[in-house]
C-alpha positions as CSV (number, residue, x, y, z in Angstrom):
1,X,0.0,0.0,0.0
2,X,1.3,3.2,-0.8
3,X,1.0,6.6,1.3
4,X,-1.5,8.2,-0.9
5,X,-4.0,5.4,-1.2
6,X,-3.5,4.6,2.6
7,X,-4.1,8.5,3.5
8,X,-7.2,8.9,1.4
9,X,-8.8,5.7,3.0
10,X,-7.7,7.3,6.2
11,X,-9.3,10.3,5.1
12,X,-12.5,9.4,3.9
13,X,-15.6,9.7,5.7
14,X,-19.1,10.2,6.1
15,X,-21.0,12.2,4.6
16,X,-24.2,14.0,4.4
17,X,-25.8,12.2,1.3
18,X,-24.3,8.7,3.7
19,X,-26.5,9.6,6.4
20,X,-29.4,10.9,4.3
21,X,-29.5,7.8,2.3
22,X,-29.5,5.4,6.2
23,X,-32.1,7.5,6.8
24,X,-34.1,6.8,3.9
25,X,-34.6,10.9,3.5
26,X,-33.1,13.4,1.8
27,X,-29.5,15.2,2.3
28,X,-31.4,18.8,2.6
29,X,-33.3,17.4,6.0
30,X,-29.9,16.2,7.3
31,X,-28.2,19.0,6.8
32,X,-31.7,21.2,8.8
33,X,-31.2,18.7,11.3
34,X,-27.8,20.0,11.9
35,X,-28.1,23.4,11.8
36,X,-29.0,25.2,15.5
37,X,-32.2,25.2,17.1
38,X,-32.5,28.8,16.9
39,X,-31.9,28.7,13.4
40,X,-35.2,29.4,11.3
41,X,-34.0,26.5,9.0
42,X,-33.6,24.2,11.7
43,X,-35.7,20.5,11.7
44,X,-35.4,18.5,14.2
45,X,-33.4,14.9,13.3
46,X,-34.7,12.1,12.7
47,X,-37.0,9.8,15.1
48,X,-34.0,7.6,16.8
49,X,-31.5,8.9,14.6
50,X,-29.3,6.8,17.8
51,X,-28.9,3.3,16.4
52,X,-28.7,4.1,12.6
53,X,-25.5,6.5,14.2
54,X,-23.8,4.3,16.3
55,X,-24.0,2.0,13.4
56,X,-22.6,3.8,10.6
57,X,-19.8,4.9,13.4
58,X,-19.1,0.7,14.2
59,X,-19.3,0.4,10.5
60,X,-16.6,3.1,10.1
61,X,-14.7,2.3,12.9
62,X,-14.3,-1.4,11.1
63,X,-12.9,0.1,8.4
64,X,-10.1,1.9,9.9
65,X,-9.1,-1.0,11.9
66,X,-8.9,-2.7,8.5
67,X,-6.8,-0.1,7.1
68,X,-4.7,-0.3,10.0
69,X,-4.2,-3.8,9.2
70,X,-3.4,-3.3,5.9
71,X,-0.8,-0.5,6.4
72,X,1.1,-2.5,9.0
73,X,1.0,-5.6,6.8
74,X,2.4,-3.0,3.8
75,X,5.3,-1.8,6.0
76,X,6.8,-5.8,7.6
């Protein structure tokens, strides 16, 4: 593995749309959710927006760890 491909998979993450499309809804109410209360634009999240979280997180967290893998691997 080189540096560049390692750093961009280090680098990726999620997104918007990513969290929009777990959500079955679209990016805009993601990104209303986001904003602050006080914000006219503001909409609240969605109903236990918790779980679908944690999960993408433990999803993304797997990858790194694989990455990790692979760059160690790369560098015996």
């Amino acid at each position: 593995m080189d540096f560049k491909t390692a750093t961009d998979r280090l680098t990726d993450r999620i997104t918007a749309d990513d969290i929009a499309e777990a959500f079955g809804v679209a990016r805009n109410s993601i990104a209303r959710a986001r904003l602050e209360r006080s914000n006219p634009g503001y909409r609240p999240p969605p109903e236990s927006w918790q779980p679908v979280l944690a999960r993408l997180a433990r999803e993304r967290s797997k990858q790194l760890s694989e990455l990790a893998a692979e760059v160690e691997r790369s560098h015996s």
